[in-house]
C-alpha positions as YAML, in Angstrom:
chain: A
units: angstrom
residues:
- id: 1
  name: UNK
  ca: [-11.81, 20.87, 19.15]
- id: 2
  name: UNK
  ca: [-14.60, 21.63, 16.78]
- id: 3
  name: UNK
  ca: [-17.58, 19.06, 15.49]
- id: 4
  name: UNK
  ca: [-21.31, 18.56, 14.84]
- id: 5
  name: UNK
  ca: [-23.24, 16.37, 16.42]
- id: 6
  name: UNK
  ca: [-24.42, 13.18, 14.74]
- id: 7
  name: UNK
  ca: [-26.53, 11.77, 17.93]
- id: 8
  name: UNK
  ca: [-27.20, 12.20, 21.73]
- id: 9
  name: UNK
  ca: [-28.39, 9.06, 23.49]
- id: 10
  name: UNK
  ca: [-30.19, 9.70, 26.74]
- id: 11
  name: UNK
  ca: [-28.68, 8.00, 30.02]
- id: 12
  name: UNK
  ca: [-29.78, 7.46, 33.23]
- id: 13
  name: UNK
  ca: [-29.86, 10.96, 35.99]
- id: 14
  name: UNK
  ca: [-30.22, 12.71, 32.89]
- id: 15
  name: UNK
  ca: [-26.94, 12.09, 31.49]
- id: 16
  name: UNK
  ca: [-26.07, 11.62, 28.09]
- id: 17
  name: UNK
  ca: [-23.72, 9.61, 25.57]
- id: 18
  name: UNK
  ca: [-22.78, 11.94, 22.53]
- id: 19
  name: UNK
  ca: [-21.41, 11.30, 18.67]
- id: 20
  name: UNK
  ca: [-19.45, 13.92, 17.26]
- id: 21
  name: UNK
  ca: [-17.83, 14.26, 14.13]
- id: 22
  name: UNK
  ca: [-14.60, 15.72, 14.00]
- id: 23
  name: UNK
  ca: [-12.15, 16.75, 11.48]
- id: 24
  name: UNK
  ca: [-10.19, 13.37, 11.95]
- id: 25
  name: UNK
  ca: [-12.80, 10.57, 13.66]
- id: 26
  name: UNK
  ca: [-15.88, 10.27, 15.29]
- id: 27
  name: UNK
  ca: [-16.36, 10.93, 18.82]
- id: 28
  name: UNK
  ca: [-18.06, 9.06, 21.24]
- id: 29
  name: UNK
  ca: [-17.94, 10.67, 24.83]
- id: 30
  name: UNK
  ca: [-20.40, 10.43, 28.06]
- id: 31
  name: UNK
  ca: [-21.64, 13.76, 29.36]
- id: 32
  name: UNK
  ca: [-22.90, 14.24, 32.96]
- id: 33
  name: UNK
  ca: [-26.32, 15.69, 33.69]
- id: 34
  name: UNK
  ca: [-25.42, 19.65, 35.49]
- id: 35
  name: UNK
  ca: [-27.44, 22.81, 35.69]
- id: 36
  name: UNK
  ca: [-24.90, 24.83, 34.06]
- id: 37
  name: UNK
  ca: [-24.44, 22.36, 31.26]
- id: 38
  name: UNK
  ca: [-25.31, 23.75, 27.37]
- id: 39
  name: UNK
  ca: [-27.69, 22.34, 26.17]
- id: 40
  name: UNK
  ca: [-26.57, 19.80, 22.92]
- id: 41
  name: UNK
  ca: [-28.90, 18.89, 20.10]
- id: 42
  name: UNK
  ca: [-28.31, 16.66, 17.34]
- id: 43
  name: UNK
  ca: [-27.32, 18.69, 14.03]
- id: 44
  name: UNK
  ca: [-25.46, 21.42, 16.24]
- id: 45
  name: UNK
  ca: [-21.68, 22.64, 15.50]
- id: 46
  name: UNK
  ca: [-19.92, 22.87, 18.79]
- id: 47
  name: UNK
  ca: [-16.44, 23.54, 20.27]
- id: 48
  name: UNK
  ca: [-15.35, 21.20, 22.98]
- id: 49
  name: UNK
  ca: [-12.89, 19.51, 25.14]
- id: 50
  name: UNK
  ca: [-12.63, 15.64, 25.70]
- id: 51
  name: UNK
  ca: [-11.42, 14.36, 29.67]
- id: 52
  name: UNK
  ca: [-9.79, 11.17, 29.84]
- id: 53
  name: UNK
  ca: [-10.11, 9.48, 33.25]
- id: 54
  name: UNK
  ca: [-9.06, 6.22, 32.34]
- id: 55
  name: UNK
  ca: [-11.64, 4.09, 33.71]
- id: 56
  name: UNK
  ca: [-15.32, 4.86, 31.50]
- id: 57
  name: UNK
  ca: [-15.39, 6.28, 28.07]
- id: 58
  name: UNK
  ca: [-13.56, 10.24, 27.86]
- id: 59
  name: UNK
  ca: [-16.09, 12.82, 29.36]
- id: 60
  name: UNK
  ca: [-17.91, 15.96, 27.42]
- id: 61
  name: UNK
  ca: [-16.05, 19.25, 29.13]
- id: 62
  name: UNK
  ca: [-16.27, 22.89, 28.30]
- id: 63
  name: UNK
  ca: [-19.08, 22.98, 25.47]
- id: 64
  name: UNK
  ca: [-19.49, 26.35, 23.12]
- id: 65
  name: UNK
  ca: [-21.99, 26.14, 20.98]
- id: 66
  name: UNK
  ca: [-21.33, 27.76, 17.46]
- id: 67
  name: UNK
  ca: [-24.61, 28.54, 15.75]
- id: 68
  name: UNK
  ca: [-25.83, 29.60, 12.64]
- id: 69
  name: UNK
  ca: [-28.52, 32.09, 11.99]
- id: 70
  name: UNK
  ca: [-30.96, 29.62, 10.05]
- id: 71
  name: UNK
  ca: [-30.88, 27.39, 13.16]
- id: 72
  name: UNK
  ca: [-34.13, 29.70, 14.40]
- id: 73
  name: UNK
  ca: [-36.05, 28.74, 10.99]
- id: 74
  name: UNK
  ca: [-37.88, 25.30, 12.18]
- id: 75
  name: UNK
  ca: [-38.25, 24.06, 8.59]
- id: 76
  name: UNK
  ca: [-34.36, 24.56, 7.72]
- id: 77
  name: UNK
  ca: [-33.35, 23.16, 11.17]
- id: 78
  name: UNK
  ca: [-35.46, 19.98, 10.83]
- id: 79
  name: UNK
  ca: [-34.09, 19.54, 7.36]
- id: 80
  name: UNK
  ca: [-30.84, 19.44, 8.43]
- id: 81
  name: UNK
  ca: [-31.04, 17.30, 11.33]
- id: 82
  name: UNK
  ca: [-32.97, 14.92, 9.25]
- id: 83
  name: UNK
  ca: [-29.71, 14.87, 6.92]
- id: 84
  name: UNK
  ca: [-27.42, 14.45, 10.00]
- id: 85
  name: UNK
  ca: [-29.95, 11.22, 11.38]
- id: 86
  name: UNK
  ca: [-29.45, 9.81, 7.83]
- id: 87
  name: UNK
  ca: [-25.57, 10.16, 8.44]
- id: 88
  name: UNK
  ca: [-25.11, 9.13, 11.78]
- id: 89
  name: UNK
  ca: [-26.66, 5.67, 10.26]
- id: 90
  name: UNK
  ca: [-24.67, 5.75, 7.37]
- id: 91
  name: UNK
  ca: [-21.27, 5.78, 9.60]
- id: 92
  name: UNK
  ca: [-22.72, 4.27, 12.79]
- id: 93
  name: UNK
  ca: [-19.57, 1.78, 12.88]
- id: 94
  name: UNK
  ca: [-16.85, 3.73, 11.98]
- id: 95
  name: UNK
  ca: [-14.42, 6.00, 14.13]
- id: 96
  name: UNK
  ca: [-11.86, 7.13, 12.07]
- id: 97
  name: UNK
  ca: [-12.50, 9.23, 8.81]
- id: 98
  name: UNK
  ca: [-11.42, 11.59, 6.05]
- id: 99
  name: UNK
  ca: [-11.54, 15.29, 7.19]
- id: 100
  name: UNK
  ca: [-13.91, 16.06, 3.94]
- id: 101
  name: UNK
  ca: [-16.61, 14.76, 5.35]
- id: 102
  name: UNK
  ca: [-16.62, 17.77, 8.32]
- id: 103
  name: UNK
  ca: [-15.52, 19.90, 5.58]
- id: 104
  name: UNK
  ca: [-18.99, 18.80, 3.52]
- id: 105
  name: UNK
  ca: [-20.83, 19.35, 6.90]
- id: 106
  name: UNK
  ca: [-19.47, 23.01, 7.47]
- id: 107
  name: UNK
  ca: [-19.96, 24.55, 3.74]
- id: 108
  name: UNK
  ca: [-23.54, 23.09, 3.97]
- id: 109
  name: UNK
  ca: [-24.32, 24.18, 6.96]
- id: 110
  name: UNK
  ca: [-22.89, 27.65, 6.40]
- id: 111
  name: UNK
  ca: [-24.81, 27.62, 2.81]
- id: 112
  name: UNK
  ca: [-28.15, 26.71, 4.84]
- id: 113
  name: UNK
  ca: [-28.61, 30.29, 5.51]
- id: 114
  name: UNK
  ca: [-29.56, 31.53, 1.94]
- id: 115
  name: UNK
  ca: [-29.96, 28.60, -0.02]
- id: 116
  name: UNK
  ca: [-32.51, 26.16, -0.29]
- id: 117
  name: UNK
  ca: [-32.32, 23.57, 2.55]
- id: 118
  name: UNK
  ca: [-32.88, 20.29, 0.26]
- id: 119
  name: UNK
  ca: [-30.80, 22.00, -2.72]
- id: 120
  name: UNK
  ca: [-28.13, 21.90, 0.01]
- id: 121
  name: UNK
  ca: [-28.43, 18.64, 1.37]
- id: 122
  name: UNK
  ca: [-28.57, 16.79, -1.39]
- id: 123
  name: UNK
  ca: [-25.73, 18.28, -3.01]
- id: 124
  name: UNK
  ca: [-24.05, 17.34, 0.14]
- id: 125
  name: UNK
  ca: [-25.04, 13.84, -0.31]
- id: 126
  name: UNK
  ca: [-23.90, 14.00, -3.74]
- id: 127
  name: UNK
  ca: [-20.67, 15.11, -2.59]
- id: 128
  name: UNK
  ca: [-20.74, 11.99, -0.21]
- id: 129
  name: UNK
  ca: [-21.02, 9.94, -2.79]
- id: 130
  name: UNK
  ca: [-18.24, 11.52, -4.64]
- id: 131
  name: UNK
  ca: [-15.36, 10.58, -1.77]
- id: 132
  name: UNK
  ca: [-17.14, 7.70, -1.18]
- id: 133
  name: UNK
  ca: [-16.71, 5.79, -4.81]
- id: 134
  name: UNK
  ca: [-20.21, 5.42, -4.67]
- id: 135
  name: UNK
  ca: [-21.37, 7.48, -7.57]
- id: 136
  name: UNK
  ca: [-24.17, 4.72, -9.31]
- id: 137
  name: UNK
  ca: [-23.80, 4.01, -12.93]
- id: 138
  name: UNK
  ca: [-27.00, 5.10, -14.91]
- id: 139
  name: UNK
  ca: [-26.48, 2.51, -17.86]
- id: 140
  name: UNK
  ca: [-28.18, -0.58, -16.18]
- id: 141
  name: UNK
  ca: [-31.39, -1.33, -14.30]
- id: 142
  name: UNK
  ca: [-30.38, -2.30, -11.50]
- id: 143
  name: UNK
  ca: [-33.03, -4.83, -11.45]
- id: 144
  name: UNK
  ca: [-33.74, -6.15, -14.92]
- id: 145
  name: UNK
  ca: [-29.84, -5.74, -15.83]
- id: 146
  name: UNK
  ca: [-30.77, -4.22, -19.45]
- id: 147
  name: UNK
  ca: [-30.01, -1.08, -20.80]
- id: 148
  name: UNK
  ca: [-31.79, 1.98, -19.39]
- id: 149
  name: UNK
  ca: [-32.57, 2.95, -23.21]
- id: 150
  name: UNK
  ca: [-33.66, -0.57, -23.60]
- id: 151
  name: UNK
  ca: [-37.26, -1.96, -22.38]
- id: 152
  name: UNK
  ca: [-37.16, -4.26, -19.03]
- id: 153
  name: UNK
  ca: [-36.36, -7.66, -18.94]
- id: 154
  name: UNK
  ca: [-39.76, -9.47, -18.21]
- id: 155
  name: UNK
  ca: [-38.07, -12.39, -17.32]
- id: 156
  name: UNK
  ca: [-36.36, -10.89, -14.51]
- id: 157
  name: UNK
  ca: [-39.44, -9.08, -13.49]
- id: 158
  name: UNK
  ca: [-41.43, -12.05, -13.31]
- id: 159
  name: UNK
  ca: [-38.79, -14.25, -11.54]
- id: 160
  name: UNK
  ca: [-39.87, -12.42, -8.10]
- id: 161
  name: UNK
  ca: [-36.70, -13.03, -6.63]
- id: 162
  name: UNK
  ca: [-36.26, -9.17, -6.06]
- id: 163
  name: UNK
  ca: [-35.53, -6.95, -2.90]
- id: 164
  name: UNK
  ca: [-36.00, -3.64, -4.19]
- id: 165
  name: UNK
  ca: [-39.83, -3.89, -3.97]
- id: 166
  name: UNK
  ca: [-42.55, -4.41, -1.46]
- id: 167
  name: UNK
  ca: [-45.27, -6.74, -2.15]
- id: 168
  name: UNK
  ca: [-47.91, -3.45, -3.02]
- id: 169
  name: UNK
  ca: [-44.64, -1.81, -5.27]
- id: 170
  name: UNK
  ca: [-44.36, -5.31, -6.91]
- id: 171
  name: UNK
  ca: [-48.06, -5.81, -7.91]
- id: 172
  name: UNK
  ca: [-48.43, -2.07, -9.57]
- id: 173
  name: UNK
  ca: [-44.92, -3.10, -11.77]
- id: 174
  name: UNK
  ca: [-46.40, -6.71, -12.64]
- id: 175
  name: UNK
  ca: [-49.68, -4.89, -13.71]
- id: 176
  name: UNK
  ca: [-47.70, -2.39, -15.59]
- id: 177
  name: UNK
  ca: [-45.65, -5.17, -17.50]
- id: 178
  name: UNK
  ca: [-49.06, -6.56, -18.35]
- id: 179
  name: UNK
  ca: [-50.41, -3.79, -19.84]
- id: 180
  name: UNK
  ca: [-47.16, -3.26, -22.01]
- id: 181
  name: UNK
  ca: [-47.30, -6.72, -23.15]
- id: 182
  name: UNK
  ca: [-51.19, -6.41, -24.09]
- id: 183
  name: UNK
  ca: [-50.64, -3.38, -26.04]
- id: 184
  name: UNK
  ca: [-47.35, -4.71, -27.51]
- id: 185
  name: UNK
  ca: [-49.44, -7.81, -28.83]
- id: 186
  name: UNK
  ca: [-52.06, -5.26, -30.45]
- id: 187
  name: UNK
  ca: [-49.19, -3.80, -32.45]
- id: 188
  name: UNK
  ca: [-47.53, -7.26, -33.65]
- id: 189
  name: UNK
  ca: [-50.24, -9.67, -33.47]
- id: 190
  name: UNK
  ca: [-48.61, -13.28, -32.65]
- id: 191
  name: UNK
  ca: [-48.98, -14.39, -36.83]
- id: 192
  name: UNK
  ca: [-46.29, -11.50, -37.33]
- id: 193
  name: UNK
  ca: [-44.01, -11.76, -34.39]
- id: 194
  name: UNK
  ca: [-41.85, -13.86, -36.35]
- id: 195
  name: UNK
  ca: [-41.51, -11.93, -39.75]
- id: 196
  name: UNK
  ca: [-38.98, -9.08, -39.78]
- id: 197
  name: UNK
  ca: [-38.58, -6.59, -36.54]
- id: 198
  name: UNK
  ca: [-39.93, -3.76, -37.76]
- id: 199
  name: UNK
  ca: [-38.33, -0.31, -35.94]
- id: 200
  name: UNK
  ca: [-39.48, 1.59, -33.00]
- id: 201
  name: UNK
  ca: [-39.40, 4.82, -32.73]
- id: 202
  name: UNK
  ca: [-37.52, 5.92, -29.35]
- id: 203
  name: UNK
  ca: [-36.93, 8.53, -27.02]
- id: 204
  name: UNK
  ca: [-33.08, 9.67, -26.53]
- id: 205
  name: UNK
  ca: [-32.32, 8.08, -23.15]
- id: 206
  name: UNK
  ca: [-31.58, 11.80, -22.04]
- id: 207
  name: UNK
  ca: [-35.14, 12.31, -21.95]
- id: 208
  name: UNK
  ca: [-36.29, 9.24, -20.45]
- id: 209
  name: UNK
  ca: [-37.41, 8.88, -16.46]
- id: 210
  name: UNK
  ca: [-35.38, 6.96, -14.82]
- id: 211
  name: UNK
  ca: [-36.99, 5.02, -11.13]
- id: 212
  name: UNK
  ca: [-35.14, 5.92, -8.23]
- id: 213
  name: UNK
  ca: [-33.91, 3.56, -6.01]
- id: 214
  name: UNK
  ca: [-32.38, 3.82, -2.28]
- id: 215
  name: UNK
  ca: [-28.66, 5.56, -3.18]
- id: 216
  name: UNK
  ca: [-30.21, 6.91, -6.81]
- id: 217
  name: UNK
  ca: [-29.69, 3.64, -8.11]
- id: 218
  name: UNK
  ca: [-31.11, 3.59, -11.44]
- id: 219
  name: UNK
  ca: [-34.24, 1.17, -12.67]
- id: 220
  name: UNK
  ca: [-36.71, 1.47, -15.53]
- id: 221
  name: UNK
  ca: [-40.08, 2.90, -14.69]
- id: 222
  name: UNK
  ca: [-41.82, -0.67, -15.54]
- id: 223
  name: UNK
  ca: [-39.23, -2.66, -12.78]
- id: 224
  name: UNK
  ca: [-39.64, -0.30, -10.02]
- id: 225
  name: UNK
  ca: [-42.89, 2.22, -8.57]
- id: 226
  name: UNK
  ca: [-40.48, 5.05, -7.16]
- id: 227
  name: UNK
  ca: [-39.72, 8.38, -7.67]
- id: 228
  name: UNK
  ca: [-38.25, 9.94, -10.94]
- id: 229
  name: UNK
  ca: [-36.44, 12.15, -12.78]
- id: 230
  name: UNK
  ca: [-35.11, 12.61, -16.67]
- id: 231
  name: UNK
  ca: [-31.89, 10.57, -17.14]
- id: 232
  name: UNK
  ca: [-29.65, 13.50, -18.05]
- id: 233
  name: UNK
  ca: [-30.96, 14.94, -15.11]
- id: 234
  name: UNK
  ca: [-30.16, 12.45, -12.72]
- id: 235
  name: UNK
  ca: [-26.64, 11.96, -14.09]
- id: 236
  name: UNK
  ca: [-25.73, 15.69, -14.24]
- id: 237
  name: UNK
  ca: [-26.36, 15.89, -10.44]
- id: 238
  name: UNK
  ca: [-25.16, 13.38, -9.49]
- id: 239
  name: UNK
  ca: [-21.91, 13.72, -11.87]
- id: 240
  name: UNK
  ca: [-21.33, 17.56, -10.78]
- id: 241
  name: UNK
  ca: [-22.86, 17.36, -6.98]
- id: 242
  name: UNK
  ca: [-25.20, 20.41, -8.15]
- id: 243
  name: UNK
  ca: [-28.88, 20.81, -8.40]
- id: 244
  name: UNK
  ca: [-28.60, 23.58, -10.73]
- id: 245
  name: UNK
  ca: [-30.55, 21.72, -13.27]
- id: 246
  name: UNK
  ca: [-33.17, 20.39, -11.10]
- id: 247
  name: UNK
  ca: [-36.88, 22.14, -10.89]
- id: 248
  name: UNK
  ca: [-38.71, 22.68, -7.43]
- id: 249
  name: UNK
  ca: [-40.31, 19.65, -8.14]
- id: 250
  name: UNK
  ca: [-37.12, 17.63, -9.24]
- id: 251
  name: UNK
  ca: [-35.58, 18.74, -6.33]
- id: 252
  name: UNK
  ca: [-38.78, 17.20, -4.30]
- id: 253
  name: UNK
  ca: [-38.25, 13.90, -6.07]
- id: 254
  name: UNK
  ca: [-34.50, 13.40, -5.27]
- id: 255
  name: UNK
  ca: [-35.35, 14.65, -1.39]
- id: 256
  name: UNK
  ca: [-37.94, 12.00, -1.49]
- id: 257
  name: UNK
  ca: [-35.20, 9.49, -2.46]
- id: 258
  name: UNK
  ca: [-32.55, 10.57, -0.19]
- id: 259
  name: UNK
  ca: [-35.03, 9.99, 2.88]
- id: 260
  name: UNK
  ca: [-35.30, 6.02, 2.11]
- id: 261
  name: UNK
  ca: [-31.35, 6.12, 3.47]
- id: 262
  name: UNK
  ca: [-27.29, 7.38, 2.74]
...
């Protein structure tokens, strides 16, 4: 049986409890401490045997690990076992699963050798998404509920009842709504609010930055102090799983993002 290994919790003696994911569930299986022993480390693809004895959890027999030749570049191997922390939380209570997820592992991790290492990952976590259902829709912010293309709802801004931001996040977007309304009333001073809207020139939506949330969950730039990227963009990767249209320091951006959690 073939897997990678999501996590290895330390025991007593030396021994160890380890997570693997397999082609059809997740793994859990207690490994004794022995001189001989491989040793296992989180991220790594190994085959194994499981040994049922009927009275503790199955035991870890005959490992083989199967490496990969970027596993001896330090910046491609913390990358990826960054990515495989991130989804050991993500799927900490489940045991069962579909066998694309180990198929998403294995053509990223066989990519990692000439590819970009955050290119690969998050297209992997795009593809996540994707079996998932989880793809987020870019129309809303997710915290004012208007349109992207729209300006924020200062209402909902100022209602504080939010738990996207942190207090520091909150005072820079409170500021920024501020300034927007100062320089709004220099445009339409209050005797002419009421007369006739007169039209404002906007950019497409494609062009706008869009704040990323935790899970690329979209938010205007004025309701939320994260990360961004262009809104076609942001939908085209996420949409077709590829970073093909993302620039070095896009790419940066969206890594950032994927860090706060799957």
């Amino acid at each position: 049986m073939q897997g990678y290994i999501l996590c290895v919790q330390k025991q007593k003696n030396e021994d160890v409890i380890v997570r693997i994911l397999t082609q059809t569930h997740i793994a859990t299986l207690y490994r004794f401490y022995g001189a001989r022993h491989p040793i296992v480390h989180i991220g790594r693809k190994i085959d194994f045997t499981k040994e049922h004895n009927g009275t503790f959890m199955p035991k870890l027999r005959n490992v083989v690990h199967l490496g990969f030749a970027w596993e001896r570049d330090a910046t491609r191997l913390y990358i990826w076992q960054h990515f495989i922390e991130l989804l050991h939380q993500h799927l900490r209570d489940i045991s069962s699963l579909e066998e694309q997820y180990f198929s998403i592992l294995d053509s990223s991790a066989k990519r990692l050798t000439s590819q970009n290492p955050k290119r690969v990952i998050l297209e992997a976590y795009a593809q996540i998404l994707h079996l998932e259902g989880r793809i987020p829709s870019l129309n809303h912010c997710v915290i004012c509920d208007e349109p992207l293309e729209s300006e924020p709802n200062h209402n909902a801004l100022e209602s504080l009842e939010l738990g996207y931001l942190s207090s520091d996040e909150l005072s820079t977007s409170l500021q920024a709504l501020q300034e927007l309304r100062s320089a709004t009333q220099e445009h339409f001073p209050k005797n002419t609010l009421s007369s006739a809207p007169v039209p404002i020139a906007r950019a497409p939506i494609t062009h706008k930055p869009v704040a990323m949330l935790r899970g690329f969950l979209g938010a205007h730039t004025l309701c939320a102090n994260a990360q961004t990227l262009p809104h076609s963009k942001l939908e085209s990767y996420l949409h077709s799983a590829s970073t093909i249209e993302l620039d070095d320091e896009e790419i940066q951006h969206a890594y950032q993002v994927l860090l706060l959690g799957m």
